[in-house]
Backbone atoms as SQL, in Angstrom:
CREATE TABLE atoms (id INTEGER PRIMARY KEY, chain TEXT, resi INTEGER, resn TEXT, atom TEXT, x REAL, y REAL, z REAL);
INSERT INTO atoms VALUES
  (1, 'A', 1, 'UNK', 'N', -204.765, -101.695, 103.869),
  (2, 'A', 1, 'UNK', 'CA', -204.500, -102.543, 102.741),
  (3, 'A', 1, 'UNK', 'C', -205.743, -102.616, 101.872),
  (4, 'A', 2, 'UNK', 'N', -205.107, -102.639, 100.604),
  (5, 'A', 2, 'UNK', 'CA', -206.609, -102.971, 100.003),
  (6, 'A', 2, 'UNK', 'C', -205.903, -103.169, 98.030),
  (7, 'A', 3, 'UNK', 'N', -206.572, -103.266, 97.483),
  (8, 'A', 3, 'UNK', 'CA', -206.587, -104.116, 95.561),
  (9, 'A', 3, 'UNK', 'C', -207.350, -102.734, 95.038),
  (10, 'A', 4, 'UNK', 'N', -206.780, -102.828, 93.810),
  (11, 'A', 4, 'UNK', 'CA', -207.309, -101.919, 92.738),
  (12, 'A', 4, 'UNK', 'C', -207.365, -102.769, 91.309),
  (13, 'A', 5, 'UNK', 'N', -208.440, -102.274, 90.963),
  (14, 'A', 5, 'UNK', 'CA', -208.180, -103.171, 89.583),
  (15, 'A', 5, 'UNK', 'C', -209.298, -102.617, 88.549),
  (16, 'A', 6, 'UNK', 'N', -209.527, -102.859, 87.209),
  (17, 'A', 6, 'UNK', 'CA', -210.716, -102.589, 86.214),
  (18, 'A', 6, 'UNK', 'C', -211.451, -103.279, 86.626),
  (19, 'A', 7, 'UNK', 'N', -213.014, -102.466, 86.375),
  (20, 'A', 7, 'UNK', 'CA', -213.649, -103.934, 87.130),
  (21, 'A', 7, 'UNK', 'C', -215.033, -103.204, 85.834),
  (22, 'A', 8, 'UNK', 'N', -215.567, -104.514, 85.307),
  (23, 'A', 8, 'UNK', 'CA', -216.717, -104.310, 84.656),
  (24, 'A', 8, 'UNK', 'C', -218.163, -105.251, 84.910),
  (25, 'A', 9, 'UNK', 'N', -218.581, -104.015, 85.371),
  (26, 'A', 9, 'UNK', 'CA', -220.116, -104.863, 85.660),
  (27, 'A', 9, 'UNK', 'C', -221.179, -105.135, 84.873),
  (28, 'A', 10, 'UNK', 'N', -222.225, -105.684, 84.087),
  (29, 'A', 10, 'UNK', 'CA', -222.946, -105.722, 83.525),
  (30, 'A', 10, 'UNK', 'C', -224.430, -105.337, 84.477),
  (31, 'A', 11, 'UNK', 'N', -225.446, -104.626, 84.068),
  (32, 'A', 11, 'UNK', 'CA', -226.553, -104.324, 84.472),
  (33, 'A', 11, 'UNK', 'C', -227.811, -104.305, 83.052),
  (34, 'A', 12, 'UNK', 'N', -228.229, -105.679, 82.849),
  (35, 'A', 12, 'UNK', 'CA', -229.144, -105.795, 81.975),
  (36, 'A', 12, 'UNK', 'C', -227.751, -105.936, 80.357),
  (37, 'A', 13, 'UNK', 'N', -228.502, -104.932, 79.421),
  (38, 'A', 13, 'UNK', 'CA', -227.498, -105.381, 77.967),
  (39, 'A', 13, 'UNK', 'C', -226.534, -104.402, 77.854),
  (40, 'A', 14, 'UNK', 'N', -226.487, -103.451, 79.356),
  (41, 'A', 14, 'UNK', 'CA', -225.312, -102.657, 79.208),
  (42, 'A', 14, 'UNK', 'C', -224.062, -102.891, 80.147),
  (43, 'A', 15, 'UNK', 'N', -223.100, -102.615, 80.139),
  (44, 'A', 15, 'UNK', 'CA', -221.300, -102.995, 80.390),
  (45, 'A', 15, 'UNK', 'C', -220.848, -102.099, 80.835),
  (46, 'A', 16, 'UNK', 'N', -220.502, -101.774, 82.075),
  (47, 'A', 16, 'UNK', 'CA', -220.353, -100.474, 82.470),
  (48, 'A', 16, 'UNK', 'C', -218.562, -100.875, 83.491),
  (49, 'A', 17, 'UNK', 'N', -217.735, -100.365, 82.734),
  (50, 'A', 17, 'UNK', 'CA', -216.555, -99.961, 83.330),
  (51, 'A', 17, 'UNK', 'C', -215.963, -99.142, 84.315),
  (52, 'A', 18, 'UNK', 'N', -215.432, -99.675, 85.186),
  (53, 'A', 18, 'UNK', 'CA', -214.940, -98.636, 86.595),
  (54, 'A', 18, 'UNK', 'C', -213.259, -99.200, 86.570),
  (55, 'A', 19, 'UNK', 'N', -212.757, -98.114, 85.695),
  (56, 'A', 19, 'UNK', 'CA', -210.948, -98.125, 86.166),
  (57, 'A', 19, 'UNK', 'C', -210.775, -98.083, 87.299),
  (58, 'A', 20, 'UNK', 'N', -209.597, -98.269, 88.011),
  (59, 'A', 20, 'UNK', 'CA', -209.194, -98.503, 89.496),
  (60, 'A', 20, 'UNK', 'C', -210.178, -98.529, 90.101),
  (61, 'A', 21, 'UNK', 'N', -210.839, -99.302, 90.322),
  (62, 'A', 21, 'UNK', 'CA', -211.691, -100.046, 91.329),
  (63, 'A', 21, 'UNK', 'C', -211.443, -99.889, 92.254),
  (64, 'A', 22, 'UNK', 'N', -211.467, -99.670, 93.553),
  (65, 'A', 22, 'UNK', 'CA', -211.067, -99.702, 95.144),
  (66, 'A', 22, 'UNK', 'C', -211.837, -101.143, 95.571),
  (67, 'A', 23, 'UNK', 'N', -211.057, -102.095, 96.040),
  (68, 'A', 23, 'UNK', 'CA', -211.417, -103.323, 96.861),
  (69, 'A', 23, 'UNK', 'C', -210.994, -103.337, 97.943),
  (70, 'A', 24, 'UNK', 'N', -211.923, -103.839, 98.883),
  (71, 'A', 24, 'UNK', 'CA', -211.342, -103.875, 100.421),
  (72, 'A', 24, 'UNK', 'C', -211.922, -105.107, 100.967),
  (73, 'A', 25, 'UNK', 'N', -211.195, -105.928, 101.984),
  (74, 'A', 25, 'UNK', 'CA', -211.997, -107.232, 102.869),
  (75, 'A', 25, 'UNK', 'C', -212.712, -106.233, 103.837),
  (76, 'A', 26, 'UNK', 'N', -213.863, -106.348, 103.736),
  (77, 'A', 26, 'UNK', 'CA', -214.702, -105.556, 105.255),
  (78, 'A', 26, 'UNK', 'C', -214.142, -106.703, 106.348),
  (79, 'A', 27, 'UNK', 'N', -215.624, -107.348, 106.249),
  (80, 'A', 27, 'UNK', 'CA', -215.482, -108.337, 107.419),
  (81, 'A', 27, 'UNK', 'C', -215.161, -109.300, 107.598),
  (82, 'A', 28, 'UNK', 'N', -214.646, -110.342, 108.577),
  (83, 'A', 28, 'UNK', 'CA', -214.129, -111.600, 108.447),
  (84, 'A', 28, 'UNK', 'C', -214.563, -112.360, 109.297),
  (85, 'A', 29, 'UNK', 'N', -215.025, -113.570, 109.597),
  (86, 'A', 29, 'UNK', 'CA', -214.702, -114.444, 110.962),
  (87, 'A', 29, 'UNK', 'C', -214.238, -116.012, 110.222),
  (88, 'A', 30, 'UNK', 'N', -214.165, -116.562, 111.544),
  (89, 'A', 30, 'UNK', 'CA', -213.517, -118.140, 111.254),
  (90, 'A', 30, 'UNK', 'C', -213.349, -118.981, 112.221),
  (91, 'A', 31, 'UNK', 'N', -212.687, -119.785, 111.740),
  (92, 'A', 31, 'UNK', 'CA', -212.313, -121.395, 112.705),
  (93, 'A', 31, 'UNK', 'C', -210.740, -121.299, 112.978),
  (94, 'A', 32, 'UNK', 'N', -210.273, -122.250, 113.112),
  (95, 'A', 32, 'UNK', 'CA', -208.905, -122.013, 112.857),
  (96, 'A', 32, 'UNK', 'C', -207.959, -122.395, 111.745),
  (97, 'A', 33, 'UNK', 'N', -208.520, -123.241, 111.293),
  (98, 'A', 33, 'UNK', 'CA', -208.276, -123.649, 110.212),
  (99, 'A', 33, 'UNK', 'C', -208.956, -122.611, 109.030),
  (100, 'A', 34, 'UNK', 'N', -210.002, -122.090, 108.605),
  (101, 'A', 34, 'UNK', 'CA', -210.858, -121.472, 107.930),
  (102, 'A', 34, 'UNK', 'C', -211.225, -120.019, 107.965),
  (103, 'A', 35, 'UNK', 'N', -211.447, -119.309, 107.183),
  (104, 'A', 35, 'UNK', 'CA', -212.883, -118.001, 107.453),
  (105, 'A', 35, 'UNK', 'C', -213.214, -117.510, 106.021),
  (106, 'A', 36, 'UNK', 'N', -214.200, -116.909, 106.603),
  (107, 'A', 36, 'UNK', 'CA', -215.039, -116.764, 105.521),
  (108, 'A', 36, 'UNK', 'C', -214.843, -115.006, 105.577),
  (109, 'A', 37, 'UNK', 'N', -215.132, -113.921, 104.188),
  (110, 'A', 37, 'UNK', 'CA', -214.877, -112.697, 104.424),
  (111, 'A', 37, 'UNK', 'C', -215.339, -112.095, 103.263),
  (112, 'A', 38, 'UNK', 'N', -215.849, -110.767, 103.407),
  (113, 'A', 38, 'UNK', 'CA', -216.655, -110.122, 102.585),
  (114, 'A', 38, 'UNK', 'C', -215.506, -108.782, 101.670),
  (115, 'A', 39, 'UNK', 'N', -215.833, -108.974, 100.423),
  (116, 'A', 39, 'UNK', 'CA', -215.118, -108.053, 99.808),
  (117, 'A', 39, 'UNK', 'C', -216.106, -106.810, 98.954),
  (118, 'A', 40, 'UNK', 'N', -215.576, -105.874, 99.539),
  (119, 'A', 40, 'UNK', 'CA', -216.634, -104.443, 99.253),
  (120, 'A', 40, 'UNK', 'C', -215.631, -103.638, 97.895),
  (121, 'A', 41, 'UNK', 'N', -216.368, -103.852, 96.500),
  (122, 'A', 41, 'UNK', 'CA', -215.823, -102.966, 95.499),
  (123, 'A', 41, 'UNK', 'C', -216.376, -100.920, 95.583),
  (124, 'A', 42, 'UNK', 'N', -216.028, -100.348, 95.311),
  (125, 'A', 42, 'UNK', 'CA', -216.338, -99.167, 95.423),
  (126, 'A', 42, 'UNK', 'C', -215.487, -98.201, 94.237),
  (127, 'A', 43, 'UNK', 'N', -216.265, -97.430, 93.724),
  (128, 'A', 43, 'UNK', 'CA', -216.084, -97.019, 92.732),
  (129, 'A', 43, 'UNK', 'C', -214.544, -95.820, 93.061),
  (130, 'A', 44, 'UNK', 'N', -214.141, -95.329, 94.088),
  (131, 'A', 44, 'UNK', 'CA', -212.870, -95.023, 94.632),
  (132, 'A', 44, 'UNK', 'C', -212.812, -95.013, 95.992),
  (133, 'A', 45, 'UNK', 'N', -211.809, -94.714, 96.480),
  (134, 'A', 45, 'UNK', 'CA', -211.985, -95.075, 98.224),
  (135, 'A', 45, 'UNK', 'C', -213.214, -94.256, 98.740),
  (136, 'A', 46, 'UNK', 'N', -213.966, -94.864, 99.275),
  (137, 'A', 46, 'UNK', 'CA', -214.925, -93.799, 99.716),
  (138, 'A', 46, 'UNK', 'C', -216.007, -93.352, 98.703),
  (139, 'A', 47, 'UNK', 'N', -215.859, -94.545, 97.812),
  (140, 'A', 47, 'UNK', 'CA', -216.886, -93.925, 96.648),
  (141, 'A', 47, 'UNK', 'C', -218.073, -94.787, 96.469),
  (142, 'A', 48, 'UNK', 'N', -218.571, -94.627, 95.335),
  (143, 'A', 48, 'UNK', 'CA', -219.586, -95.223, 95.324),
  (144, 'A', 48, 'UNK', 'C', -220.105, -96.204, 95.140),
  (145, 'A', 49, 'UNK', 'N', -220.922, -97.445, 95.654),
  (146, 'A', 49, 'UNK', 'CA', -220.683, -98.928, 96.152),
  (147, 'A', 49, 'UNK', 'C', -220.864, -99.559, 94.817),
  (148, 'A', 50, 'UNK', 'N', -219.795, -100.347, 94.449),
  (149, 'A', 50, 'UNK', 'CA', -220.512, -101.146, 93.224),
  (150, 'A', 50, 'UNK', 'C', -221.004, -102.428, 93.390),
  (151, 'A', 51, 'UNK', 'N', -219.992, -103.330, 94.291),
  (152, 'A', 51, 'UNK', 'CA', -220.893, -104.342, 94.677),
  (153, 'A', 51, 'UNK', 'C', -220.324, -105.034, 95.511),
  (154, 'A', 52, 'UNK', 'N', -220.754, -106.305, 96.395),
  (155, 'A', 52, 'UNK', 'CA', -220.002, -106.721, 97.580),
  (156, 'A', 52, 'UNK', 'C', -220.107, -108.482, 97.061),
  (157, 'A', 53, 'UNK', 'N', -219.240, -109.637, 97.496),
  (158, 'A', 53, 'UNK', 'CA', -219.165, -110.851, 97.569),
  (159, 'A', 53, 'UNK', 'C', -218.229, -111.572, 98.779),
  (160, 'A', 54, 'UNK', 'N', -218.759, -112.611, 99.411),
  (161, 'A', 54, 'UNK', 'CA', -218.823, -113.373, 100.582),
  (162, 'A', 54, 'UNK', 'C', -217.714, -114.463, 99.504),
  (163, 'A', 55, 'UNK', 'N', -216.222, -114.188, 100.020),
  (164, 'A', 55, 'UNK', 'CA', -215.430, -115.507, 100.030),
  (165, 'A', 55, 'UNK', 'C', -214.742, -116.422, 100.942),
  (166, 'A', 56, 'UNK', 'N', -214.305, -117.529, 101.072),
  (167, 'A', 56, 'UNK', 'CA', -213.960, -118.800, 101.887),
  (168, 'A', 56, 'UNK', 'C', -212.808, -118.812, 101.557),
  (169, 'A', 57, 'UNK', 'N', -211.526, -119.348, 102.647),
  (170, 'A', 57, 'UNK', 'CA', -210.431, -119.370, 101.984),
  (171, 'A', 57, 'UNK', 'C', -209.699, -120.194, 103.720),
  (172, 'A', 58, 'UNK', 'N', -208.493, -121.212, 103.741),
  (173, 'A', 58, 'UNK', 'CA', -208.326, -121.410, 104.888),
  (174, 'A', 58, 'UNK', 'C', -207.117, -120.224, 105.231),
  (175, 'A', 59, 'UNK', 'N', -206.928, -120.641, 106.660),
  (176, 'A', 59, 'UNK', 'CA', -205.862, -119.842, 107.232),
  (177, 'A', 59, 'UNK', 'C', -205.030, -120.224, 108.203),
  (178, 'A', 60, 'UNK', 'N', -203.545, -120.149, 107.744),
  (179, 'A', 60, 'UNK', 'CA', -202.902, -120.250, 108.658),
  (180, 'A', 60, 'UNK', 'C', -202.437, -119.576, 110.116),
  (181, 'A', 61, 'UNK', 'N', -202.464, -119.817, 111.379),
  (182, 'A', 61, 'UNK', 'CA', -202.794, -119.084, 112.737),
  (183, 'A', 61, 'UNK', 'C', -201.260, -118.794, 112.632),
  (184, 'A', 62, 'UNK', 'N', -200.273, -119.708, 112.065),
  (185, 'A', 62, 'UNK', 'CA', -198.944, -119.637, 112.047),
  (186, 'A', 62, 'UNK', 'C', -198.794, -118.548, 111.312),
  (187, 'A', 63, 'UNK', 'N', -199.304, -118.058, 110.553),
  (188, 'A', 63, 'UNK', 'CA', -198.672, -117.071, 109.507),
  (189, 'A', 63, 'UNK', 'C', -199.082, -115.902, 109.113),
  (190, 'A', 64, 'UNK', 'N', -199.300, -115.027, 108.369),
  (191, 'A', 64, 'UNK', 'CA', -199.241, -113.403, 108.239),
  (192, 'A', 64, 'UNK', 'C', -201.013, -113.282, 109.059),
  (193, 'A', 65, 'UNK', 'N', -200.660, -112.171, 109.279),
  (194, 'A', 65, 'UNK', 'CA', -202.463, -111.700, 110.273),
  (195, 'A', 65, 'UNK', 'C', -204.048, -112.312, 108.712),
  (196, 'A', 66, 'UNK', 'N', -204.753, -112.735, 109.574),
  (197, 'A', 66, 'UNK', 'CA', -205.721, -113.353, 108.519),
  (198, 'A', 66, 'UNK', 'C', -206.441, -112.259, 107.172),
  (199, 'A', 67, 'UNK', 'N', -205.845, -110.981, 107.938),
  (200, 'A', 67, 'UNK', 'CA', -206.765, -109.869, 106.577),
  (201, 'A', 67, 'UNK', 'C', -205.731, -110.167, 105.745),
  (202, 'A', 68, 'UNK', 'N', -204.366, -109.959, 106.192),
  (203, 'A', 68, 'UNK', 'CA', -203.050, -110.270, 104.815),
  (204, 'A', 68, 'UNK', 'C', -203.466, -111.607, 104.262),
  (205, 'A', 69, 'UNK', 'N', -203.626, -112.796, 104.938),
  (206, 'A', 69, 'UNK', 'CA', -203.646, -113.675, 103.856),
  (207, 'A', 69, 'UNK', 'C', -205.379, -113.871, 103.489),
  (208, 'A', 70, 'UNK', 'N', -206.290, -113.138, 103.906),
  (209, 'A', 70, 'UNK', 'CA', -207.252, -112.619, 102.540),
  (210, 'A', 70, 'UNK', 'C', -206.818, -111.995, 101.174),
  (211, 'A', 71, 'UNK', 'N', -206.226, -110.757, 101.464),
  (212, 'A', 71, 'UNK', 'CA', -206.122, -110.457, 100.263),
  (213, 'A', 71, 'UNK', 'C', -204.528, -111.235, 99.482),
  (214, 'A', 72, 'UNK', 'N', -203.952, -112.062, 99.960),
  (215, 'A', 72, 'UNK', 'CA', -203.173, -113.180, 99.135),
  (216, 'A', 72, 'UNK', 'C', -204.094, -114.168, 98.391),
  (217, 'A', 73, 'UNK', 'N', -205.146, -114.244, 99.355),
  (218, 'A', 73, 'UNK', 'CA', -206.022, -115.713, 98.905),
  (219, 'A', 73, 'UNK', 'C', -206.586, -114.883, 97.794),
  (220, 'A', 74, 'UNK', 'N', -207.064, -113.672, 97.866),
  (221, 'A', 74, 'UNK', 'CA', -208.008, -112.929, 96.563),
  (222, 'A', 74, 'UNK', 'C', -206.715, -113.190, 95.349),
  (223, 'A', 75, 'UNK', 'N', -205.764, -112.893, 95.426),
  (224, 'A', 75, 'UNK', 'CA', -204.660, -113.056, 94.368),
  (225, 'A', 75, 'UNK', 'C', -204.501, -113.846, 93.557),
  (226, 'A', 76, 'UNK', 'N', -204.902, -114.811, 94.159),
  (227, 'A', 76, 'UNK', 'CA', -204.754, -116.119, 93.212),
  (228, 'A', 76, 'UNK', 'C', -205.870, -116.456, 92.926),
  (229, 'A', 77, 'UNK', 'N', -206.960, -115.842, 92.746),
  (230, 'A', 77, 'UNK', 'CA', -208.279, -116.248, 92.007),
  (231, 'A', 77, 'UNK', 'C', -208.146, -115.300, 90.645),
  (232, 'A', 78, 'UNK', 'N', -208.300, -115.807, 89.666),
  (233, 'A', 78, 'UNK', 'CA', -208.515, -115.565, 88.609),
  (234, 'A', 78, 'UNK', 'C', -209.342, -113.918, 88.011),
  (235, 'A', 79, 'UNK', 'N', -210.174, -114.087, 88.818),
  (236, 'A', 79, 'UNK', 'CA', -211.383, -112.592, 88.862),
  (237, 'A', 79, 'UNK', 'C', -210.322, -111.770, 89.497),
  (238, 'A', 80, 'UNK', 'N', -209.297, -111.661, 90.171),
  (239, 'A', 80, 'UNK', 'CA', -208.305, -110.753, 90.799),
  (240, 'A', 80, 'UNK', 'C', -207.099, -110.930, 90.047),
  (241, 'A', 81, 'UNK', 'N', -207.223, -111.326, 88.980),
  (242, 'A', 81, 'UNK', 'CA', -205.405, -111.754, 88.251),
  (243, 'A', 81, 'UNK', 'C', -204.670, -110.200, 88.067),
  (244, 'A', 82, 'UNK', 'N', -205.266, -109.183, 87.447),
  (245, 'A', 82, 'UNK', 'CA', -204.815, -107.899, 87.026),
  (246, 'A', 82, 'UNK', 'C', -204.957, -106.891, 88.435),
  (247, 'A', 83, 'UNK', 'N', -205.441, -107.359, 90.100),
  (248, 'A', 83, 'UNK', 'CA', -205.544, -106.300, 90.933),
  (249, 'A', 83, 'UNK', 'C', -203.943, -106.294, 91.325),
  (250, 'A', 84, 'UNK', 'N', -204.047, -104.787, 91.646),
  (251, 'A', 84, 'UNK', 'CA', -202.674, -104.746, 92.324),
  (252, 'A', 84, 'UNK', 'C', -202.674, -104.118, 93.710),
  (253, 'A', 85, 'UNK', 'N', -201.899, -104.545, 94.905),
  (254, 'A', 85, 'UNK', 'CA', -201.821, -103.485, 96.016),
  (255, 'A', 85, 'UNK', 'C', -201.796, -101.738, 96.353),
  (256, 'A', 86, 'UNK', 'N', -202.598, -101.371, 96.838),
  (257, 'A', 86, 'UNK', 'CA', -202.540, -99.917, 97.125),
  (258, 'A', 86, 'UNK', 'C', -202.808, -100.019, 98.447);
């Protein structure tokens, strides 16, 4: 599982665009209620790293395996409005 999306980074006064983005949750841990999990952008699967961020999100033990409802929880953040499943 994993998100694709435009993703534009800034580095100093330049703007640098990467169409289909490859996003993936690397790692995860948690409580039971909670976890916390790292999302690795890459310029295509296997490509070249653009950048990584540490998000929080709770979780239900009742319900889909915790990487699925990572990338649900990424869905509904705003910075992910235009990713889509691949």
């Amino acid at each position: 599982m994993a998100l694709t999306q435009t993703v534009q980074i800034q580095l100093g006064s330049k703007t640098i665009n990467f169409d289909n983005a490859y996003i993936v949750v690397r790692k995860f841990h948690g409580t039971k209620t909670s976890m916390t999990f790292d999302v690795h952008w890459a310029e295509v699967v296997d490509g070249v790293h653009i950048q990584n961020k540490t998000y929080d999100c709770l979780v239900d033990l009742n319900g889909k395996n915790p990487v699925k409802q990572a990338y649900e929880y990424l869905k509904t953040l705003p910075e992910f409005a235009n990713a889509t499943d691949c």
